[in-house]
C-alpha positions as CSV (number, residue, x, y, z in Angstrom):
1,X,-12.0,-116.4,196.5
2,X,-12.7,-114.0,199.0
3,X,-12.1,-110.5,198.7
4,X,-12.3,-107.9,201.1
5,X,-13.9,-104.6,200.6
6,X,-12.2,-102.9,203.3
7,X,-9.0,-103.1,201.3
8,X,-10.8,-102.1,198.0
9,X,-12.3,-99.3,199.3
10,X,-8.8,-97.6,200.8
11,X,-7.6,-98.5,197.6
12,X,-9.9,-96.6,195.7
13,X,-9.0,-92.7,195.3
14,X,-11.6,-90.4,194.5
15,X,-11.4,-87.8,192.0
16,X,-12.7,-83.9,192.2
17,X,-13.4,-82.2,188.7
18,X,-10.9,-78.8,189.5
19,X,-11.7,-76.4,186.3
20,X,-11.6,-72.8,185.5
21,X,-15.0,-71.2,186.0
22,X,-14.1,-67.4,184.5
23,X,-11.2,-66.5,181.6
24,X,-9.3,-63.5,181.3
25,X,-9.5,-62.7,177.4
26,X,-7.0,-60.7,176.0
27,X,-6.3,-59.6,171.8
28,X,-2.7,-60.0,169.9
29,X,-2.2,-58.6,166.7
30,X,1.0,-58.2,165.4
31,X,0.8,-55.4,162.7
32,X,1.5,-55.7,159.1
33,X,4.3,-53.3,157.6
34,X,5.3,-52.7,160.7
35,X,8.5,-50.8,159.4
36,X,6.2,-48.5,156.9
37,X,3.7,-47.7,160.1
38,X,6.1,-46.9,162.3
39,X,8.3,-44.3,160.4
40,X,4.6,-43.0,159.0
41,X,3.7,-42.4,162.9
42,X,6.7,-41.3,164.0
43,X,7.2,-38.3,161.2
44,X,4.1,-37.0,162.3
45,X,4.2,-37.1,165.9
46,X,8.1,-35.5,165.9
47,X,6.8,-32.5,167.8
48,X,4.5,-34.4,170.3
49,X,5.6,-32.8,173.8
50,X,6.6,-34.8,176.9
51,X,6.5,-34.3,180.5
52,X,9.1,-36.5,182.6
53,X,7.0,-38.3,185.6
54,X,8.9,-41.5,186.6
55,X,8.9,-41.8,182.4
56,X,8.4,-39.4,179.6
57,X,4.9,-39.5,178.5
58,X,2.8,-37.5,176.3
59,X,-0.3,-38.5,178.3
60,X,-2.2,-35.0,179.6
61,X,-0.2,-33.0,177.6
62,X,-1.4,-30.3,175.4
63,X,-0.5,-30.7,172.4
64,X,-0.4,-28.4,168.8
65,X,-1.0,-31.9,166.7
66,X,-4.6,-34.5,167.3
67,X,-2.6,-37.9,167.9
68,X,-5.9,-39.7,168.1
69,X,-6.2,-39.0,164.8
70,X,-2.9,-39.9,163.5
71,X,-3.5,-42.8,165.3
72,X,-6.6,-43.7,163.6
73,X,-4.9,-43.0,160.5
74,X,-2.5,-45.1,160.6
75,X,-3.7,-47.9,162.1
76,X,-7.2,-47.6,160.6
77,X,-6.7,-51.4,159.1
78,X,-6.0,-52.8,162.7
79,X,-8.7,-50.8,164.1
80,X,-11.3,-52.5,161.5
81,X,-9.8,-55.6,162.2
82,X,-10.3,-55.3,165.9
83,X,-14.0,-54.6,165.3
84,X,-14.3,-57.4,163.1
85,X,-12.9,-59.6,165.4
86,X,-14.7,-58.7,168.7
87,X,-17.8,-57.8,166.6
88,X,-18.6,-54.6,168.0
89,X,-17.9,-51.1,167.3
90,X,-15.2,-49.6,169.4
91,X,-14.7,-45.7,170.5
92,X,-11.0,-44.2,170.9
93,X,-10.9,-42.4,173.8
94,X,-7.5,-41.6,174.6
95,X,-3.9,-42.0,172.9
96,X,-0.3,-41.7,174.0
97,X,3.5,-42.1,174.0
98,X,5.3,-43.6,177.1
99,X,9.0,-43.6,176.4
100,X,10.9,-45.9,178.9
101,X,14.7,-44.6,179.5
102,X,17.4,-46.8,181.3
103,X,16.3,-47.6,185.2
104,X,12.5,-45.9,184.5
105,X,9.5,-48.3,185.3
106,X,5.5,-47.5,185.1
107,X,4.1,-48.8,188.8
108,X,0.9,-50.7,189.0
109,X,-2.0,-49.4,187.5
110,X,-5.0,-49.6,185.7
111,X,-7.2,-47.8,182.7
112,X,-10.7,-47.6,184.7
113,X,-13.8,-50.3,185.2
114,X,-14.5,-50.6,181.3
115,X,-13.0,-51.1,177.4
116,X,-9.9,-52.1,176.2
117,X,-6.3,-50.7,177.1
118,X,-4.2,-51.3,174.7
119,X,-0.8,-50.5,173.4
120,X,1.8,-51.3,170.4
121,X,5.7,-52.0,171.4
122,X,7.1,-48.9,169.4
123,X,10.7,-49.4,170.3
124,X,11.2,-52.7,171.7
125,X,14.1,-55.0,172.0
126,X,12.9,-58.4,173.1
127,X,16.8,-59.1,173.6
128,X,17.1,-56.4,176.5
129,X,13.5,-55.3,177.0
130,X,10.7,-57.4,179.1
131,X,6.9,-56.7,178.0
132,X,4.2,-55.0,180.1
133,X,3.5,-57.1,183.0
134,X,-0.4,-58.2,183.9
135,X,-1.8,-58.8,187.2
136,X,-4.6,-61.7,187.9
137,X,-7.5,-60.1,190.1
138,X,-7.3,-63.0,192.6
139,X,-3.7,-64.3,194.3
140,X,-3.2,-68.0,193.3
141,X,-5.9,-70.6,195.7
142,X,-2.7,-72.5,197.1
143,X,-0.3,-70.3,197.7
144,X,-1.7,-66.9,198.3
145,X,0.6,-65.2,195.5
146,X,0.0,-62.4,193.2
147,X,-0.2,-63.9,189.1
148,X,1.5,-62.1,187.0
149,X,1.5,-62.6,183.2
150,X,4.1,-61.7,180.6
151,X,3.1,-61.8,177.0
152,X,6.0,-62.9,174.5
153,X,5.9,-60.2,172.2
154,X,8.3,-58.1,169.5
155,X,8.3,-54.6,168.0
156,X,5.0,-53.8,166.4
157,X,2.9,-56.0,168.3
158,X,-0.6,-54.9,169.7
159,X,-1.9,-56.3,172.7
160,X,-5.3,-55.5,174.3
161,X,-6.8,-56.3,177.6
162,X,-9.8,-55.3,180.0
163,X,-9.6,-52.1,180.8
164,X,-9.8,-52.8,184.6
165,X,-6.6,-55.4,184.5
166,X,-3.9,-53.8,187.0
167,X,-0.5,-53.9,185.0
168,X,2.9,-52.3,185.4
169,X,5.9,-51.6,183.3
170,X,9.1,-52.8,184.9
171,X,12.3,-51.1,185.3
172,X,14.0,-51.0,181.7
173,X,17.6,-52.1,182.7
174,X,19.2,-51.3,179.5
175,X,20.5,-47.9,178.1
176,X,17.8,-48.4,174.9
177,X,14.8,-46.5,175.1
178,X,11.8,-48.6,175.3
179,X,8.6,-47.1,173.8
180,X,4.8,-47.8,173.6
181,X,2.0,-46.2,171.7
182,X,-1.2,-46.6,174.7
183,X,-4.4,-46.6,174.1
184,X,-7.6,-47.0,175.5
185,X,-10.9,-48.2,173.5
186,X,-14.8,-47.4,174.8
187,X,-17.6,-50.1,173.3
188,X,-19.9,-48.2,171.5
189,X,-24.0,-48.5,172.3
């Protein structure tokens, strides 16, 4: 029998190895006690002040009370944990409160070239609230698109990711407040 490799060849597909050559990393924790943590934080921040930007936030406000250190009290065990997990000692730099009211979004931002930003879902309804979203540094290879990445998470999750990520909260549509505790971590040397 004669076969011919013409046909064989054509036949034959090639294959190219397509793989991922960097990975975005990002922490989840969802926080034990959650109920007891969050009426702890919130008695003590009750007379945190606000200024209303396109959200109320408590973000370069002066303030009479140290919320870093209510912070760190109160989440001192997921702090730890955080440390343990990443293995390195870790610096907070900055805390605050973002409250979201019906039709109020955060635009596209970011927390600066290094750390973590981070923030816990304070008052979050996963039935009528959507989670921060996160941007991808580079637009998809085939269709020239933005990636955006939306995190399934509940009230009294943490989540953590580079520093540098672009992200954005997105309009809240519904007539309950949505809240986050930010935060932004510095590796220590």
């Amino acid at each position: 029998m004669i076969v011919d490799s013409t046909l064989v060849c054509l036949n034959t597909v090639e294959k190219m190895e397509i793989k991922n050559i960097f990975q975005i990393q990002s922490i989840q924790h969802s926080i034990e006690k959650w109920s007891v943590k969050k009426n702890k934080f919130q008695k003590k921040i009750k007379n945190l002040r606000f200024i209303k930007n396109k959200f109320l936030t408590s973000r370069s406000v002066q303030q009479e009370i140290n919320l870093k250190n209510i912070f760190k009290d109160v989440f001192k065990k997921e702090l730890a944990l955080l440390e343990k997990n990443i293995n390195h000692k870790i610096h907070l730099k900055d805390v605050w409160i973002a409250h979201y009211e019906q039709y109020q979004e955060h635009i596209i931002h970011n927390h600066g070239h290094a750390g973590l930003g981070g923030l816990i879902y304070l008052n979050y309804d996963k039935n009528v609230h959507e989670p921060t979203r996160y941007l991808m540094p580079l637009n998809d290879l085939i269709n020239n698109t933005s990636l955006i990445y939306n995190e399934q998470v509940k009230e009294g999750d943490m989540f953590l990711m580079p520093s540098s990520i672009h992200h954005y909260s997105p309009f809240n549509k519904s007539k309950k407040i949505r809240s986050i505790i930010g935060f932004d971590l510095e590796f220590v040397k």
